[in-house]
N, C-alpha and C positions, 0 to 999 in steps of 0.2 A: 489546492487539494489538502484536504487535511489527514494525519496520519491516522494508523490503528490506535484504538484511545488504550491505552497502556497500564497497570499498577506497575508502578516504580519502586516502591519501596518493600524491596519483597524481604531482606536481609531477619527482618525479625520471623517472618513466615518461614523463612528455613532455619531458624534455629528451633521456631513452634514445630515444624516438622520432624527433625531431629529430636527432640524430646520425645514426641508420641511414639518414633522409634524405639528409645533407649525404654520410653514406658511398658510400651508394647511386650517386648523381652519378658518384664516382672511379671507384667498383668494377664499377661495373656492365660495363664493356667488357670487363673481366677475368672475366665471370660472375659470378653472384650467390650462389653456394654460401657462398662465406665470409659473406655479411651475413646468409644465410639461416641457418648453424651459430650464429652471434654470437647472432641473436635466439632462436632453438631453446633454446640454451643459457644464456640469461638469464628467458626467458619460464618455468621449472621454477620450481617453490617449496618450493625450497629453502635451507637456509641461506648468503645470500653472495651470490644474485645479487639482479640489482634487481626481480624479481616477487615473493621474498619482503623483501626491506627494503620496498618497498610494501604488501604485503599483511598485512604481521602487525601495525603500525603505524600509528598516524593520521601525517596531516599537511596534507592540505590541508583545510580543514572541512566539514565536514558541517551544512546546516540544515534545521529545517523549521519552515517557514513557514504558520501558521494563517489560515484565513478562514471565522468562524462564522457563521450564517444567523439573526438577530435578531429573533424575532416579534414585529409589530407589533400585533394584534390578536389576543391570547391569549381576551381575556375574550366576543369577539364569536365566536370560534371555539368555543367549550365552552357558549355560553346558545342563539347564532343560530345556529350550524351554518357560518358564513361561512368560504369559502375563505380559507386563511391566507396573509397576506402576508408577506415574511421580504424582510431588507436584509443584506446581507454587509458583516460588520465585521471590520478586519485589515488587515494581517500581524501576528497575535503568533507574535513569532520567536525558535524555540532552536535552540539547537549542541547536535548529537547527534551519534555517533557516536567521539567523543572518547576514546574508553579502547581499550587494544591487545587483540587476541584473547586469550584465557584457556588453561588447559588443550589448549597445544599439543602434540600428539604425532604422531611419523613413524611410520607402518608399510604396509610394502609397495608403495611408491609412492604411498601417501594419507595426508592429514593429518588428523585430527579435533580440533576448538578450536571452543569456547565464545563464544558474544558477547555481550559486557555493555553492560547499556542504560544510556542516562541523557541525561537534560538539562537546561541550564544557559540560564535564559531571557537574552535579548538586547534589552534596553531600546530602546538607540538603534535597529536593525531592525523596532522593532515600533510600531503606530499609538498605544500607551499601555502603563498596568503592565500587568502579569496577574491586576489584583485589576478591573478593567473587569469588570463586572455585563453578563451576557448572560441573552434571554428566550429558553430552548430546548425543548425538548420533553422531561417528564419520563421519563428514564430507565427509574424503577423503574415507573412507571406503563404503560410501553410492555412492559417483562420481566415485570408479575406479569398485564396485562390479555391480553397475545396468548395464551397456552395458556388462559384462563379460556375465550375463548369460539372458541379451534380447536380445542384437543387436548380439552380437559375438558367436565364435566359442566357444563348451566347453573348447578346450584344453589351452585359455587363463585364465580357472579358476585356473589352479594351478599356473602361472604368478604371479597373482593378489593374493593366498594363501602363496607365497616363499615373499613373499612385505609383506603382512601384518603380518607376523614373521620373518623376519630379521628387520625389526622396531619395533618390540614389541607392536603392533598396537593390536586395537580388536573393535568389535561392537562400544562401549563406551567408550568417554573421557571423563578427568574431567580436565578444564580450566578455566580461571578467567573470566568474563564477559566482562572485556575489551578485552580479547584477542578473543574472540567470536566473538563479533561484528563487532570490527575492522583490526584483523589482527593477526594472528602466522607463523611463520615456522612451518610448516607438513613435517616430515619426509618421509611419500608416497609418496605422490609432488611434494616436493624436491622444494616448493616455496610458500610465504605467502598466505596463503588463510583465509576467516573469512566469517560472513554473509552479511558483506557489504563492504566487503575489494575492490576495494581500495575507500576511502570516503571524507575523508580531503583532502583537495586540488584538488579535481579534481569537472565538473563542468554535471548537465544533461541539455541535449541539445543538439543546438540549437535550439528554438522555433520562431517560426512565427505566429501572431496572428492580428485580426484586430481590428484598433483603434477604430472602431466607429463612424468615424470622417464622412465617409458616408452614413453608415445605423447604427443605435443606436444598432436595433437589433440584431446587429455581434459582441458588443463589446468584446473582450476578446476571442472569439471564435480561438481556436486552426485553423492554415492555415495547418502546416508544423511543424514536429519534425525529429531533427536530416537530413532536408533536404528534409525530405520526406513527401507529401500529404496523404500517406495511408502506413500502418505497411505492415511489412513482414512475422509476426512471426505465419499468421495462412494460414493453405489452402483455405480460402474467402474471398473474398469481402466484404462480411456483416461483420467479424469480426475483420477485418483488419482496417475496417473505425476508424477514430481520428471524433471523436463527441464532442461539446461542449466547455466549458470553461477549467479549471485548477482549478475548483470546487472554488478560491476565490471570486470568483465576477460573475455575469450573469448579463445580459440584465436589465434596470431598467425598474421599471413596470409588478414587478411577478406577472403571473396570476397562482395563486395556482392548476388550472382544469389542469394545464398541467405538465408533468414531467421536473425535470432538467437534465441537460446532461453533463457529464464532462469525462476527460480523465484520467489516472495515470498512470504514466510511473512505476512505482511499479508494478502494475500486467499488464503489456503490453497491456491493454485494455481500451474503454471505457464501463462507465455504466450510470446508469440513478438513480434519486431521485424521491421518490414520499411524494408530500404532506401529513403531518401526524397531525400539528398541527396550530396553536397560541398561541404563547408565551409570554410574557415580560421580557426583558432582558434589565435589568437596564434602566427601563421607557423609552425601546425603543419596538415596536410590532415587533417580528419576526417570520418569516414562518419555522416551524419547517421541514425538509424534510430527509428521511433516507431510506435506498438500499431496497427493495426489498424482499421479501424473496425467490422470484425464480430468484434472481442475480444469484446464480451461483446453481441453481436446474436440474437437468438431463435431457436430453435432449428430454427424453417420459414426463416431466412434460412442460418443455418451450425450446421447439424445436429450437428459438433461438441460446440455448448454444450448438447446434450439433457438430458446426465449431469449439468451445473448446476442444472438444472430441479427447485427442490425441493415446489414449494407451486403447483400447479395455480390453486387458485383465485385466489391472489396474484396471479398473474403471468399472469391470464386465459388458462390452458389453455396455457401457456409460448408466448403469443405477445407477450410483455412483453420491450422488447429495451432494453439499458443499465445493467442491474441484476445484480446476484450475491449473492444468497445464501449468506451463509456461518457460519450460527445452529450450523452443526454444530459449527464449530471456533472459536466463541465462547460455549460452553458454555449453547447452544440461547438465547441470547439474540437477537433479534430484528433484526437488523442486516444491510445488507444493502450491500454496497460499490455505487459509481458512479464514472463521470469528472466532476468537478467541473460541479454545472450541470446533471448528468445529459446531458450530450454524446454525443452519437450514440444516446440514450433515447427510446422511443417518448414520443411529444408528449403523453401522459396522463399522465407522469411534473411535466410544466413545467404542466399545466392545473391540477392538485390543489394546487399552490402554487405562488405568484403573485410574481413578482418575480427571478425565475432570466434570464441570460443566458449562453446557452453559446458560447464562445468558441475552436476549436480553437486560434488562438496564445496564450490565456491556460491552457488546461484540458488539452491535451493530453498524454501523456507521450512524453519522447524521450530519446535519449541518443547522444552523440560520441564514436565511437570511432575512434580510431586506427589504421587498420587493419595496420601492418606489427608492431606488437606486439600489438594487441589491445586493450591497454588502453584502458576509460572513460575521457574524460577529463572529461566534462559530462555531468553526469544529471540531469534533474527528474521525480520522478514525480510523478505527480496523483492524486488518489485523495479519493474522498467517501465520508464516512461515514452512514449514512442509518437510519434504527428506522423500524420497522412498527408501526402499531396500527389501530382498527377500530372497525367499532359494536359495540354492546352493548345492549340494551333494560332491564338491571338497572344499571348501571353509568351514574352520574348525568354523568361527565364524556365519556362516549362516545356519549350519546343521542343528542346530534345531527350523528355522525359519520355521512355516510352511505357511504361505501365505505371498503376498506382501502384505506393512504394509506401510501405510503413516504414519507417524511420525509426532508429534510435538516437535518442537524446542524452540521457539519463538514468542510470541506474542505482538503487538508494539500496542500504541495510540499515534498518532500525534495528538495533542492540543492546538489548540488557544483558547483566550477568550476576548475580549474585556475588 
């Protein structure tokens, strides 16, 4: 999966911002047209001013910040059927975002560029190596066992049971964090798989987006991802739409009465921010903005998320609120996004595993922006990663599974700061 596509280098946009403050002061008796052309005319992305020296470039870092879910009771979970308890282990910490956009080109007042992944782990930032041995829920066990017993015939459940004992396989592995993240050899698979595999050297994209250069108020506004004006991965229109920025930058001239809009290629979707506060960050004024709490609330609560709704029985008749489904656009693998903790998750979500605390000032996502340019200047997002699996009556490590159980994995904070 790849993350929200990020400007990094915002350190010179908050001193541009800071200025049109200290301007603003003088000018303002004079009108504001001149600091309003100033920033109109900086805020384009194009080559020269300070929105594209920001934007095509890193500079201030990018992290992200791991905290894995550690099953304590693997073996009592697979013989007794026992609710699973899990303890969160972390921060293991990388710098991502570190490499400049790729295959830039100008046409028609839009830019399309390329963005390459990678990360570089962060010792000091993190609770130990990345070779820390974690007990998590197998992977390939949860991708070959979910179609065995929803999509498929019984008779391929004992297939998938003569697999998962000629490899010595079960419910739960225990791997090192690096190998987690980024990549193993699975003996079921019989090919590397991990939670972000493959990561390093490969790139999310293409994007196409518009400079600005003709209406201010389009700047950064997503046209095209991967080629395309509108997703694939839902059955609508409404949910299918690419809304908004890339969350680092918006339109200069926020007006806090209205929501922000942005995309994430992480959970195949867009969503929106609502004004929460006023800030100061480091003697600059910033509009504090953060998700929602019926982001991803059930569909009898915000009828919106209908078109999310993919697995009825899953998600008990789509009255299952916290969860996102997104197998479509992770090559029907079982996976199902959250806010860390399962936050703002119906309470059947905290009941099936034991040990979660949801915390809106730990779990939440927000971001600082600047409103007379636009510019991000602090973002964390939050985001859980979670696999589904289920009973089975052939399937020796699923017997005493008695409901389907979203899982947690994984829980990430992507991090700038100025």
């Amino acid at each position: 999966m790849g993350c929200c596509n990020r400007r990094c280098g915002l350190l010179a946009g908050a001193v541009f911002g800071a200025l049109l403050a200290v301007l603003g002061g003088i000018l303002i008796p004079a009108g504001n047209s001149i600091i309003e052309g100033t920033v109109k005319k900086e805020a384009v992305i194009e080559n020269g001013t300070t929105a594209y020296d920001n934007w095509v470039s890193t500079g201030a870092a990018v992290y992200r910040q791991f905290w894995f879910f550690d099953v304590t009771n693997p073996v009592e979970i697979v013989e007794n059927g026992a609710t699973p308890v899990v303890v969160q282990r972390g921060p293991y910490t990388y710098k991502t975002r570190y490499l400049p956009k790729e295959n830039v080109t100008f046409t028609n007042f839009t830019v399309t560029f390329l963005l390459p992944l990678g990360a570089i782990f962060e010792p000091s930032m993190s609770v130990g190596p990345e070779e820390d041995h974690i007990t998590v829920l197998n992977l390939a066990v949860a991708v070959m066992a979910v179609p065995a017993y929803s999509l498929t015939p019984t008779t391929l459940h004992g297939v998938v049971e003569r697999l998962i004992k000629s490899t010595n396989s079960s419910l739960f592995q225990r791997r090192s964090v690096k190998e987690l993240l980024w990549g193993y050899y699975d003996p079921m698979l019989k090919v590397t798989t991990g939670l972000f595999s493959p990561y390093n050297g490969t790139y999310d994209g293409p994007y196409t987006v518009s400079t600005g250069e003709d209406d201010i108020a389009n700047v950064g506004k997503i046209l095209s991802w991967r080629g395309e004006e509108s997703l694939t991965f839902w059955d609508d229109k409404y949910c299918n739409m690419i809304n908004g920025t890339d969350a680092s930058s918006f339109a200069p001239f926020v007006d806090k009465r209205k929501p922000l809009y942005f995309f994430s290629s992480d959970i195949c979707r867009s969503v929106s921010a609502s004004y929460e506060d006023s800030l100061d960050l480091k003697g600059i004024k910033v509009y504090r903005y953060t998700l929602q709490p019926n982001t991803l609330a059930a569909p009898n609560v915000n009828p919106d998320n209908q078109c999310y709704c993919r697995d009825p029985k899953v998600t008990k008749n789509c009255t299952m609120a916290g969860v996102l489904d997104i197998s479509s656009c992770q090559g029907n693998k079982p996976i199902y996004i959250s806010l860390p903790h399962f936050l703002y998750g119906s309470p059947s979500l905290r009941e099936s595993v034991l040990g979660l605390s949801p915390s809106p000032e730990h779990h939440d996502t927000f971001m600082d922006v600047e409103p007379i340019t636009g510019f991000t200047l602090r973002f964390a997002k939050r985001i859980q990663v979670n696999m589904m699996y289920g009973p089975s009556k052939v399937i020796t490590v699923l017997k005493q599974v008695k409901d389907y159980t979203i899982f947690p994995i994984v829980w990430l904070n992507e991090l700038w700061i100025v």
